[in-house]
C-alpha positions, 0 to 999 in steps of 0.5 A, a space after each residue: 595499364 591496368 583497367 580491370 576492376 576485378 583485380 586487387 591492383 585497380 583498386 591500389 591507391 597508393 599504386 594510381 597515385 604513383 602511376 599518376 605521377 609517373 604519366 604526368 611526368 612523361 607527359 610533361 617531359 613531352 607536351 605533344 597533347 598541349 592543345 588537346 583538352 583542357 586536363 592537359 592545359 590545367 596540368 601544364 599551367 600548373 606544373 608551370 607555376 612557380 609553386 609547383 616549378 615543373 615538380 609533379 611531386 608538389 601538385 595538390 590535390 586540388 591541381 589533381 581533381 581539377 585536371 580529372 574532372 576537366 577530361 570528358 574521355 574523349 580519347 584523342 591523346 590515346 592515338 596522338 600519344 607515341 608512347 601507349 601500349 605496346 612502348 614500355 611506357 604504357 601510357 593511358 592517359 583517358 583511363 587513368 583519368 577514369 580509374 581516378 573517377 572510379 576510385 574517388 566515387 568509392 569514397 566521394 559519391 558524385 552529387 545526386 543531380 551528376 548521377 541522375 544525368 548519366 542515367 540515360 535509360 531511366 530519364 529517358 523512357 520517362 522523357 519520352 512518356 511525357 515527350 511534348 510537354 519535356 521538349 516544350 519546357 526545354 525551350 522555356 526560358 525561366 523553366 530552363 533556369 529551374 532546371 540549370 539550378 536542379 541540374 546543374 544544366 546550362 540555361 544555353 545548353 541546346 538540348 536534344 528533343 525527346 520522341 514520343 514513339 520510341 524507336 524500339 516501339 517503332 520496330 516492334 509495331 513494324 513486324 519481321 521481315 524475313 531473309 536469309 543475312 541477319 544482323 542484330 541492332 544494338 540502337 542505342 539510347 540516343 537513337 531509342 529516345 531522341 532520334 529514332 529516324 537514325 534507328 528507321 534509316 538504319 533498317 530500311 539500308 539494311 534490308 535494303 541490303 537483303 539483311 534481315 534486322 534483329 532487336 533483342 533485349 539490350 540496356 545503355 552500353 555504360 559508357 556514360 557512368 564513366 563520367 560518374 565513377 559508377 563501375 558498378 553500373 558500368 560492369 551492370 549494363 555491360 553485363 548483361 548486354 553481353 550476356 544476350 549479344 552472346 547469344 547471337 554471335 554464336 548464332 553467326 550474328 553481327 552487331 551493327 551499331 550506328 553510335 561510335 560511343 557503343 561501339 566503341 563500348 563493345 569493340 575496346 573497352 568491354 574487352 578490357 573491363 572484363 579480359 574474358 572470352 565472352 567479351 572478346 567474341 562479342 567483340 570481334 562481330 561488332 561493327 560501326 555501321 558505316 565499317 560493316 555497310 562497307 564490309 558489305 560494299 567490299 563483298 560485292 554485296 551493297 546495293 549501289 542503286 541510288 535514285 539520287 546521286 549529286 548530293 553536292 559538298 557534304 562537310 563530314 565531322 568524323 567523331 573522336 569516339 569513331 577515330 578511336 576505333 581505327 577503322 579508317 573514314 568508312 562513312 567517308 567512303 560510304 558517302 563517295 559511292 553516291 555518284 556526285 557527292 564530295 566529302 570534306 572530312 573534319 578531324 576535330 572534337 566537338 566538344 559536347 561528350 555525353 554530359 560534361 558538355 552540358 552542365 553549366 561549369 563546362 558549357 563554355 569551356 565546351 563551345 570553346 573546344 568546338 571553335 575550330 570545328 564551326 570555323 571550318 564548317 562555315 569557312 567550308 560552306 557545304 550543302 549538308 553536314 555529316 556526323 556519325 554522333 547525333 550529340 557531336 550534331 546538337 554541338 554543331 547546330 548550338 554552334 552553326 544553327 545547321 541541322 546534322 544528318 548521320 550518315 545512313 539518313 544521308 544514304 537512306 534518302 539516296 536509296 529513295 530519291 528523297 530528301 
């Protein structure tokens, strides 16, 4: 399948609607994804009405827009589908639902308030400029309601707080270290304004580790103009955080990332919104950084000095964007060098996404989807709980009322004897 932008064909409509038809039709014949998300739920249900009679043919466009926009790119049907790239099928259902996105944003600009959410760095760095006063009003109720009606932000939607000192505030007040394994650190824009503890975990394991910790100038990996259609934006940010990660890697860098969502962003999809070589040399030196922490473990070269170990049953939510990845259950492994520590690992979607969680059309919908994941973490009853997705944690504790730990604090604190 064709992703592209650069190339006449992804712009061909007439060209997507047949190929939507085409996949539609396969996965019809198939239904494997029945329980997936609801884009499938609203496809089958409809292909199942009398009105359409199994017809893909006689789906409107209403029938289409609805099973797009209920896909919050989560990417499970992509490795649960047996009939992707390389079978001649090449069946991409996630990027299929993106290119429509795209190509309707060309011609139907997403409302305002859907375009003001994605932008993550803008309302971000103004967020944590006025960080007390924002995570006050978060948790007013009729200022709440305000915000639902401007927004489109669900009055329930628990939202994660804002830092007043950023995390690439943090490190530049620190100083340098110097040693002679380097690493650069691509934060993130979660970690950068609403976590930055996940950002000073991963430092102090890593030069921990004897890495020394580069920041460089870097922008939101893109990935939440997807949900918009904004490829413009998309293609901006992904541009120019390539531009300078280049740099680096020829240096014989690596590029540690502690958020799936990035790291997917750098290992698969700028590979193929670009097909170029610099996007494929970035890629090859990113990392998730439990896989490279265990790249280091597997060298011989991670320190296994815990000055606490019995960390009890840990119940480890392993995020859709992770899995994705097909690295295996690294932050899994990570957390079992810790003498004492059982991991539970949970193999279901949260729900959240970046955005689509929390608008008030899908909120329920969303908390519907993380059922299963709750149900096992109370059935479990573990002494923490782990993800590598800080917004795959707020849907947890809006779920649970359980704090989250990623799993470098978890790691951290067994470095320390704290926690």
């Amino acid at each position: 399948m064709n992703f592209n932008p650069s190339t006449k064909t992804f712009w061909d409509e007439t060209a997507l609607h047949a190929n939507t038809e085409r996949i539609y039709d396969i996965c019809h014949g198939c239904r494997r994804c029945f329980n997936l998300c609801p884009s499938f739920s609203d496809l089958f249900n409809a292909l199942d009405t009398d009105r359409v009679d199994g017809e893909v043919k006689k789906l409107t466009r209403t029938d289409h827009q609805k099973i797009v926009d209920d896909c919050y790119y989560c990417k499970l049907c992509f490795n649960h589908c047996p009939y992707t790239p390389p079978h001649q099928y090449d069946l991409d259902f996630p990027r299929l639902m993106i290119q429509t996105k795209i190509q309707r944003a060309r011609k139907e600009p997403f409302p305002l308030k859907d375009r003001v959410l994605v932008d993550i760095d803008r309302m971000g760095r103004f967020a944590s400029l006025f960080a007390p006063w924002v995570n006050w009003g978060n948790r007013q109720g009729w200022i709440r309601l305000v915000i639902e009606k401007i927004f489109g932000i669900h009055r329930n939607r628990l939202l994660a707080p804002f830092a007043s000192q950023t995390f690439s505030t943090w490190f530049k007040k620190r100083g340098r270290t110097d040693r002679k394994k380097k690493v650069v650190l691509f934060y993130t824009c979660f970690v950068n304004y609403n976590d930055p503890e996940i950002g000073k975990a991963s430092v102090e394991v890593l030069e921990r580790n004897g890495i020394e910790v580069l920041v460089p100038p870097q922008e939101c990996c893109g990935m939440p103009f997807f949900d918009t259609g904004e490829i413009d934006q998309v293609l901006k940010k992904g541009t120019a955080n390539l531009r300078e990660m280049e740099k680096w890697v020829d240096q014989g860098y690596d590029i540690v990332i502690p958020m799936p969502t990035c790291s997917l962003m750098f290992k698969k999809e700028y590979p193929d919104l670009y097909q170029d070589e610099v996007s494929r040399k970035v890629a090859a030196k990113s990392f998730d950084l439990s896989e490279y922490l265990m790249k280091l473990h597997k060298e011989g070269l991670l320190s296994l000095d815990f000055k606490k170990s019995g960390l009890g049953k840990i119940a480890y939510q392993i995020p859709c964007h992770l899995r994705d990845q097909n690295i295996g259950y690294k932050s899994r492994d990570l957390m079992k060098l810790i003498p004492g520590t059982q991991v539970e690992v949970i193999e279901k979607c949260s729900g959240h996404d970046g955005t689509w969680g929390i608008k008030k059309e899908y909120f329920e919908a969303s908390m519907k989807i993380a059922q299963p994941l709750l149900r096992i973490i109370q059935e479990s009853r573990p002494d923490r709980i782990m993800t590598d997705c800080p917004l795959a944690g707020v849907q947890i504790e809006q779920g649970s009322g359980q704090k989250t730990a990623h799993p470098v604090q978890i790691l951290n604190e067994a470095y320390k004897g704290k926690g």
